[in-house]
C-alpha positions in Angstrom: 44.0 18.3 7.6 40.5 18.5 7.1 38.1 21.0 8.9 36.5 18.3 11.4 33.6 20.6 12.2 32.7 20.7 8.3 32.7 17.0 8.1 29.1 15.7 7.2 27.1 14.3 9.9 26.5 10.1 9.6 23.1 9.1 10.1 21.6 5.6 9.7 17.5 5.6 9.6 16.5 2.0 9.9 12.9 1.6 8.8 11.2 3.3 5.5 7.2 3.2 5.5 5.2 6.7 5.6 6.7 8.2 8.8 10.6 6.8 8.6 11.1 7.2 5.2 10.3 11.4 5.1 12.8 11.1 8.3 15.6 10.1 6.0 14.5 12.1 3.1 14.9 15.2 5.3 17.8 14.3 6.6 19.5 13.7 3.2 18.2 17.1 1.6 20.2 18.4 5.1 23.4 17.3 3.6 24.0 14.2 6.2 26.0 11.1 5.0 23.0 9.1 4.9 23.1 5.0 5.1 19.2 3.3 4.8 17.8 -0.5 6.3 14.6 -1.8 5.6 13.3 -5.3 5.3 11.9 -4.2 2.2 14.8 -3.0 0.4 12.5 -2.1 -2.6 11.6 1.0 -0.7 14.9 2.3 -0.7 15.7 2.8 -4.2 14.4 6.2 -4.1 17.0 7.7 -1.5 19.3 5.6 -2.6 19.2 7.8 -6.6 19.6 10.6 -4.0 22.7 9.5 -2.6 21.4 7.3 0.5 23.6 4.1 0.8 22.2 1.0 1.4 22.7 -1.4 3.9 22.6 -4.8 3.1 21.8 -6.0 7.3 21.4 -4.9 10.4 24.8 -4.7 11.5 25.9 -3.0 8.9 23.2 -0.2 9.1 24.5 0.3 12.8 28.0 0.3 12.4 27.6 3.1 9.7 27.1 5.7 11.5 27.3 7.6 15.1 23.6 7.9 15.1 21.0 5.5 14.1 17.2 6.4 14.2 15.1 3.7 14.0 11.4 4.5 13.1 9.4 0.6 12.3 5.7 0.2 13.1 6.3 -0.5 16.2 9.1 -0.8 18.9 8.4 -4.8 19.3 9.4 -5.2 16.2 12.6 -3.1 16.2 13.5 -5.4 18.9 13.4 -8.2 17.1 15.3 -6.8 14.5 18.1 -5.5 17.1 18.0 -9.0 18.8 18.9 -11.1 16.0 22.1 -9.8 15.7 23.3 -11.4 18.9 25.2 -10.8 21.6 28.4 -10.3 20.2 27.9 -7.1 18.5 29.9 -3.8 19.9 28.6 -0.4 19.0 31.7 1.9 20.4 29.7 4.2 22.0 27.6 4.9 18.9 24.0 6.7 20.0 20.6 4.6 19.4 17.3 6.8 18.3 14.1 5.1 18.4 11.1 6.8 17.4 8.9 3.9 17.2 5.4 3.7 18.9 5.3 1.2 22.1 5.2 0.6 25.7 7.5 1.4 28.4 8.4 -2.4 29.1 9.3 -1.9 25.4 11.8 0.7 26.5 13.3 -1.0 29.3 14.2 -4.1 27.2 15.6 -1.7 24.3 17.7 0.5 26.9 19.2 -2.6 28.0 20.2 -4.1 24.8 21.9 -0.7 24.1 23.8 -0.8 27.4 24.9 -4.4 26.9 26.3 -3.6 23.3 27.9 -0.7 24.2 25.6 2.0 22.6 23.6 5.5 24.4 20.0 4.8 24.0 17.6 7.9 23.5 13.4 7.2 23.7 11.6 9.7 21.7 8.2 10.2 19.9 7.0 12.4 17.4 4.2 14.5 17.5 3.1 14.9 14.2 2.5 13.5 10.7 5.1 13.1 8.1 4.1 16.0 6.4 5.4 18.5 9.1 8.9 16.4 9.6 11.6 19.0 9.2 9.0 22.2 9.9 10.1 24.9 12.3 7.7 24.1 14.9 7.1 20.3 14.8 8.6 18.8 18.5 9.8 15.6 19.0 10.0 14.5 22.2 13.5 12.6 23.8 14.6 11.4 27.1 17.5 9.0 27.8 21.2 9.4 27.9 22.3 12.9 28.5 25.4 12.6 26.7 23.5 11.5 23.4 21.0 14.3 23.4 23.7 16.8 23.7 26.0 15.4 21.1 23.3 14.9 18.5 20.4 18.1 19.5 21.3 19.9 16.2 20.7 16.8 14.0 17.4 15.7 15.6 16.4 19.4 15.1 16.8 18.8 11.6 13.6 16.9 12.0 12.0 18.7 14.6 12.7 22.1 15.2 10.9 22.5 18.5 12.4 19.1 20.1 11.2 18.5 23.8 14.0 16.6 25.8 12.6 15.5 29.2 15.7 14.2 31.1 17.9 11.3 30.8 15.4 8.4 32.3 14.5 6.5 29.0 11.3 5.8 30.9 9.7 9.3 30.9 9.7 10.2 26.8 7.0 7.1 25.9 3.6 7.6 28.7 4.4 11.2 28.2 4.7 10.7 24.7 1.0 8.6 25.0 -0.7 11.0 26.9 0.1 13.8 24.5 -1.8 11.5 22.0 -4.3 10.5 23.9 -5.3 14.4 24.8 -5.1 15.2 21.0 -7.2 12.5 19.7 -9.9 13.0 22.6 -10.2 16.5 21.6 -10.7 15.9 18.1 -13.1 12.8 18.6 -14.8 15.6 20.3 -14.6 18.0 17.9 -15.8 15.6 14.9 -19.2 14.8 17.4 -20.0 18.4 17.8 -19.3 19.0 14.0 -21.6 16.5 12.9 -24.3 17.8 15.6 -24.1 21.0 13.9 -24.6 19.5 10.6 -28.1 18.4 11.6 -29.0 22.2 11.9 -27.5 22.9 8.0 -24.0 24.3 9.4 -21.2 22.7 7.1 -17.9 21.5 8.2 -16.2 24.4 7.0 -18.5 26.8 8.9 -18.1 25.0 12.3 -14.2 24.9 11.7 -14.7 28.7 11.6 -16.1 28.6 14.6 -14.0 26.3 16.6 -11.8 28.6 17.5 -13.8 30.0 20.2 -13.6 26.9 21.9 -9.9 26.1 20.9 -8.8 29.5 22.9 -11.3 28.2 25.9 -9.4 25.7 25.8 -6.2 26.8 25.9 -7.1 28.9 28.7 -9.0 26.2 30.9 -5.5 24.1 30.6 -3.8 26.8 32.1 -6.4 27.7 35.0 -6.6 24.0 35.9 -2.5 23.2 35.9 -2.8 26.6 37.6 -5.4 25.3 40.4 -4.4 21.6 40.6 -0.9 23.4 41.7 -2.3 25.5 43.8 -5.1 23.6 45.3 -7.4 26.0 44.9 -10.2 24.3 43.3 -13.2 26.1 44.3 -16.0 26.4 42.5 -17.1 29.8 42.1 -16.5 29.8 38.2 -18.6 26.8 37.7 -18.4 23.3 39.9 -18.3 20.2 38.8 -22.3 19.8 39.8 -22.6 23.0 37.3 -20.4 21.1 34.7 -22.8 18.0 34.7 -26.2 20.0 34.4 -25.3 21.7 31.5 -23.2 18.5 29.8 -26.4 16.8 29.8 -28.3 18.6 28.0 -25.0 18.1 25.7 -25.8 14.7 25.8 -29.9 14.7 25.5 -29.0 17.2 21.8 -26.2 13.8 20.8 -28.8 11.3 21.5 -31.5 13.1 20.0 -29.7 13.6 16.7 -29.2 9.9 16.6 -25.2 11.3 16.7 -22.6 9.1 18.3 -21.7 10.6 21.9 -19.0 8.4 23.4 -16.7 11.6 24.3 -19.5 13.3 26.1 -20.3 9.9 27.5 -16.9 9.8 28.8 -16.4 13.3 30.4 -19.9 13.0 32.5 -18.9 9.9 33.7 -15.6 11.5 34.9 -17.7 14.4 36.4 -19.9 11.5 38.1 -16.3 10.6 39.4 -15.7 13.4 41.1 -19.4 14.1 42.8 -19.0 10.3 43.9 -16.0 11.3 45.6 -17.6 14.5 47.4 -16.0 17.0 45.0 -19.5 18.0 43.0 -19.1 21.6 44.5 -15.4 22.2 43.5 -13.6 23.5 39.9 -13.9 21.2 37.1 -10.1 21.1 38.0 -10.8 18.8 40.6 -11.5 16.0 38.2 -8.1 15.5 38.2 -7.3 14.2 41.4 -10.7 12.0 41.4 -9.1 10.2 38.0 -6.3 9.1 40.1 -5.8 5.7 40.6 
């Protein structure tokens, strides 16, 4: 008989542009039994000289495997995709990956088309670019059906080898998944202001990445003392208050202006400071912005 636990894993990856297509190349150099979709077949032909397999549809691609991934530009239109195959169609229990960008009434709609065709349903999103897929310390993040992430974990870590699975609501993975991104590109919109502010007093790009370190570690730290206060409560201002924050920010934004250099960022984290002393908290921790960006 054969040695059940050296069998190869089956993977389908449905979808093969820049972020989907490194997902299955990785996956293939792993040693997995590898089947491939895309609406342009054309961009399979590569994996497929590899040893990928082809599917010619949809159902096909899903019925290959025990785990399909699906990575398209978005997840309204792996919807679509999944929807035109019917009602009819029974996936035995098989496990449903999709790592495509979208919104949570997205999820919902894709969590129930899993559940009424018989397949586990895991959310997930990546949080990096395809050139780190497969590195040692690139997460994914998951949530959805327990069973799934257990019987799969070492597969998707093929991919990811920090993976981040948040529980088995479908729901938490994608606004957890959003605000992630929309921390990282605010602090690099950021970043790319006060670079180009330096650059108008002759310091190049590459000097001021040098230097952004000191503020990358200040950062790291003032995330920790404000989850650290915001759990706490204690949110006084004795380090610097929110009235302190806005004194100095403005002459931030007087230099922007002044250098004709676009300020939107600094624009944005006044007016969140402006928040907070609107709502009485102008003597309190910068920490206390969070609870005057509630809703």
């Amino acid at each position: 008989m054969p040695d059940l636990d050296k069998l190869p894993v089956t993977v389908t990856v449905m979808g093969l542009g820049a972020m989907g297509g490194v997902l299955a190349r990785t996956l293939l150099q792993a040693g997995c039994q590898l089947t491939v979709w895309n609406r342009n077949p054309d961009r399979a032909a590569a994996l497929v000289a590899d040893g990928a397999q082809l599917a010619g549809d949809v159902r096909t691609a899903l019925l290959a495997s025990d785990l399909t991934i699906i990575c398209m530009i978005d997840k309204t239109a792996s919807r679509e995709v999944l929807h035109g195959l019917g009602p009819e169609i029974d996936l035995g229990g098989r496990t449903l990956v999709n790592m495509s960008t979208g919104t949570v009434d997205d999820v919902r709609r894709l969590d129930r088309w899993a559940r009424e065709h018989n397949a586990q349903y895991l959310d997930a999103g990546i949080m990096c670019y395809p050139k780190d897929i497969g590195a040692a310390h690139t997460a994914i993040l998951y949530s959805g059906a327990p069973e799934a992430w257990q019987a799969h974990e070492q597969t998707l870590k093929m991919l990811a080898g920090s993976p981040r699975y948040l529980g088995a609501d479908p729901l938490s993975c994608t606004p957890t998944y959003l605000a992630l991104y929309a921390f990282y590109f605010g602090a690099f919109a950021a970043w790319m202001e006060g670079a180009v502010l330096a650059a108008t007093a002759g310091v190049s790009v590459q000097a001021f990445q040098a230097l952004s370190p000191i503020m990358t570690d200040m950062l790291v730290d003032g995330i920790n003392t404000a989850a650290r206060r915001i759990a706490s409560q204690q949110l006084g201002g004795e380090q610097a208050s929110v009235d302190v924050h806005v004194s100095g920010q403005e002459v931030v934004l007087d230099a922007l202006k002044n250098a004709q250099v676009p300020y939107a960022t600094t624009q944005a984290f006044l007016s969140y400071c402006h928040m907070a002393q609107a709502a009485g908290m102008g003597d309190k921790d910068i920490a206390s912005l969070y609870h005057a960006l509630q809703p």
